[in-house]
NUKEGU-515378 format. One line per 3 residues: number of its first residue (from 1); their letters; for each residue x, y negated, z negated of C-alpha. Coordinates in nm, 2 decimals, padded with zeros to 4 digits. Each point is the difference from the previous one (the first is absolute). Layout:
NUM> A> X:Y:Z  ...;
//
This chain:
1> XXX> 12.81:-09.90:-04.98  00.07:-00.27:-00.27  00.26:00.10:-00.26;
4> XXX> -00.15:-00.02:-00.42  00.22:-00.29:-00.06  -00.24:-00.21:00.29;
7> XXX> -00.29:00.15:-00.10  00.08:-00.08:-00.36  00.08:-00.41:00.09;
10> XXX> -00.33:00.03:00.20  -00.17:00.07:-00.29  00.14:-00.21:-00.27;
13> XXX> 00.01:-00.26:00.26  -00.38:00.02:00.05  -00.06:00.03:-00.38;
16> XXX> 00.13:-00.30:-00.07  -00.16:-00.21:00.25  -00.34:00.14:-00.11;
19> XXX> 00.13:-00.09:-00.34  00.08:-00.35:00.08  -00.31:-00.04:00.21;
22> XXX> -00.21:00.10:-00.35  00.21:-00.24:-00.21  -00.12:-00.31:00.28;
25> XXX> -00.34:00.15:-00.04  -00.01:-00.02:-00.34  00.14:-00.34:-00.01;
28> XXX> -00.19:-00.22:00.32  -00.33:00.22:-00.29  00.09:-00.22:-00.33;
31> XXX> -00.10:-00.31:00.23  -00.36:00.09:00.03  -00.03:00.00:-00.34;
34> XXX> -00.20:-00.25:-00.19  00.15:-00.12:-00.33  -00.19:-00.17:-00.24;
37> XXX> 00.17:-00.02:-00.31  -00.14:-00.16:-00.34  00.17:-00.16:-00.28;
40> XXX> -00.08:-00.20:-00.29  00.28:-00.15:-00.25  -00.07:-00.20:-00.31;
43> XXX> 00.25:-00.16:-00.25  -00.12:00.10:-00.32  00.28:-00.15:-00.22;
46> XXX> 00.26:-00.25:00.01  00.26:00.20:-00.26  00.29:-00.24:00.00;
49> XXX> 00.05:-00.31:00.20  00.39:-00.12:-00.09  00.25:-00.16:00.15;
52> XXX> 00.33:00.12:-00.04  00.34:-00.11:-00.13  00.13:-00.02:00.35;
55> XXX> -00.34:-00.21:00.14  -00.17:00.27:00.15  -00.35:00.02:-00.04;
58> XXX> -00.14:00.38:-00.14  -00.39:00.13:00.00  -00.11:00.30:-00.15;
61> XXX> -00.33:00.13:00.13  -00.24:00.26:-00.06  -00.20:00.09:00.30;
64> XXX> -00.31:00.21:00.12  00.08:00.10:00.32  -00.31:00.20:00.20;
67> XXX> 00.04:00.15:00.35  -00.15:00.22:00.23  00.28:00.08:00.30;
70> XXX> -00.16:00.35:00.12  -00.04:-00.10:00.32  00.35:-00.04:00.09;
73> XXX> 00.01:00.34:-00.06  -00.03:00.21:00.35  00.16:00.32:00.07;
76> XXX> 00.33:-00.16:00.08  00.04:-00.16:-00.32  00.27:00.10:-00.21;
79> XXX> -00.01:-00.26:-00.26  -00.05:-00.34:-00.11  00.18:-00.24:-00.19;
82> XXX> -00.18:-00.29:-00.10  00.13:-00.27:-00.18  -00.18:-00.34:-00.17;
85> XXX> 00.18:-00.32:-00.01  -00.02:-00.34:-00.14  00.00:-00.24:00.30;
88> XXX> 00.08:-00.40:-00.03  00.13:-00.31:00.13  00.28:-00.21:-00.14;
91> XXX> 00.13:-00.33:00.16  00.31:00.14:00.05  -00.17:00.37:00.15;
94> XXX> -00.28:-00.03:00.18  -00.03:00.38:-00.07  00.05:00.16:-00.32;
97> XXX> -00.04:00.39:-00.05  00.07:00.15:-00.31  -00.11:00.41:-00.09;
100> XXX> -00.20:00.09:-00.28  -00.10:00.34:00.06  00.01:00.26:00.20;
103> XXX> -00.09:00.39:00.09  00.05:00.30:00.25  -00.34:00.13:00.08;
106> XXX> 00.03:00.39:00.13  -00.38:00.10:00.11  -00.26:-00.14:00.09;
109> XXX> -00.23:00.12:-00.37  00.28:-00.23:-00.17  -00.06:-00.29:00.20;
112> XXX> -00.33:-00.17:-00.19  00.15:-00.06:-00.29  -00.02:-00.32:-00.31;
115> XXX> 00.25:-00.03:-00.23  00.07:-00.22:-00.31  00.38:-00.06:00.03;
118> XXX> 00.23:-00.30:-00.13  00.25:-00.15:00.31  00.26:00.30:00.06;
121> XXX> 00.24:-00.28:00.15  00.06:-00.33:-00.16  -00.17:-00.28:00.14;
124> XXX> 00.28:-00.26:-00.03  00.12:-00.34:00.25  00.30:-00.16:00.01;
127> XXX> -00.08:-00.37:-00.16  -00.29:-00.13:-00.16  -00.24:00.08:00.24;
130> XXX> -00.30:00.24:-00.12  -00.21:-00.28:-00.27  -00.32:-00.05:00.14;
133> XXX> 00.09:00.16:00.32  -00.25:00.18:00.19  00.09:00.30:00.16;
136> XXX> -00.16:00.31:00.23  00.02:00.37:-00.14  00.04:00.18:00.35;
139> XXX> -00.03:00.36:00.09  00.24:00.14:00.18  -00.01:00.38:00.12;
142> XXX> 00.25:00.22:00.26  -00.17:00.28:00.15  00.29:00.22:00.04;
145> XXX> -00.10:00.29:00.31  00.04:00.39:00.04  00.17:-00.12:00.39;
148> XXX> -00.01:-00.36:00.14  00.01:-00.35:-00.13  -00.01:-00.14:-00.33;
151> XXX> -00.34:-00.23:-00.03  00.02:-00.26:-00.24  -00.30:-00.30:-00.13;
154> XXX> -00.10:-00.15:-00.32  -00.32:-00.19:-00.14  00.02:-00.34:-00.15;
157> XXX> -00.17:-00.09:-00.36  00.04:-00.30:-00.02  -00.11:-00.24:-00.26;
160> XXX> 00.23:00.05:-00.32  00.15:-00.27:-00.22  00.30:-00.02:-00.23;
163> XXX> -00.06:-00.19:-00.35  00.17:-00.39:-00.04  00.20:00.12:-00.29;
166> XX> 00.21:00.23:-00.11  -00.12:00.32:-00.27;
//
């Protein structure tokens, strides 16, 4: 006969594996789902356009941001974090990406969701750069899991313009 302490490592041992075999399960699942998220954005005010004592250039902006993201919901998901960004070329950066807003978005009912909300992060670049500039809002979201791999994408508006003169 086996002592308790083997049949006892037996056990856990197995547990764990069928454990572990569920989380890879659950995992290999989320990539049979089809996402098809949906987002509008609109600028609906330029609040301040300045440029500062040091040369930067500052925007204020108030935005209409729309979204549907509930199907990146699946049973794995734990979260997202989604995130919209001001997007832009300089000749000195090819890529420019500056934050405006963002949110953490718990369950899936809380995912289709329009808000009226000024920029939560100031939309300022180093120089002179923003007059007449046209720029991308973009996006982004991080679908944080229950088990497995973080997923992340984002959806390109593109099509918005900065003023030639300051406010």
């Amino acid at each position: 006969m086996h002592s308790f302490g083997y049949r006892a490592n037996a056990l856990l041992t197995f547990s764990l594996t069928i454990l572990a075999l569920m989380c890879v399960i659950a995992s290999v699942s989320d990539n049979f789902n089809t996402i098809t998220p949906t987002a509008s954005v609109k600028v609906l005010n330029i609040n301040r356009f300045t440029k500062k004592s040091n040369g930067d250039d500052e925007v204020g902006v108030t935005l209409d941001i729309s979204a549907n993201l509930q199907s990146l919901f699946t049973w794995n998901t734990k979260q997202v974090f989604v995130f919209l960004a001001a997007e832009y070329s300089t000749p000195k950066n090819p890529l420019n990406q500056v934050s405006l807003w963002d949110g953490i978005i718990p369950a899936k009912e809380d995912a289709h969701f329009s808000i009226k909300t000024k920029n939560k992060y100031k939309f300022v670049d180093q120089g002179s750069n923003l007059r007449g500039r046209d720029f991308n809002l973009t996006l982004h979201w991080h679908v944080m899991p229950k088990t497995g791999k973080m997923f992340a994408d984002k959806l390109v508006l593109p099509g918005f313009r900065l003023p030639e003169f300051y406010r």
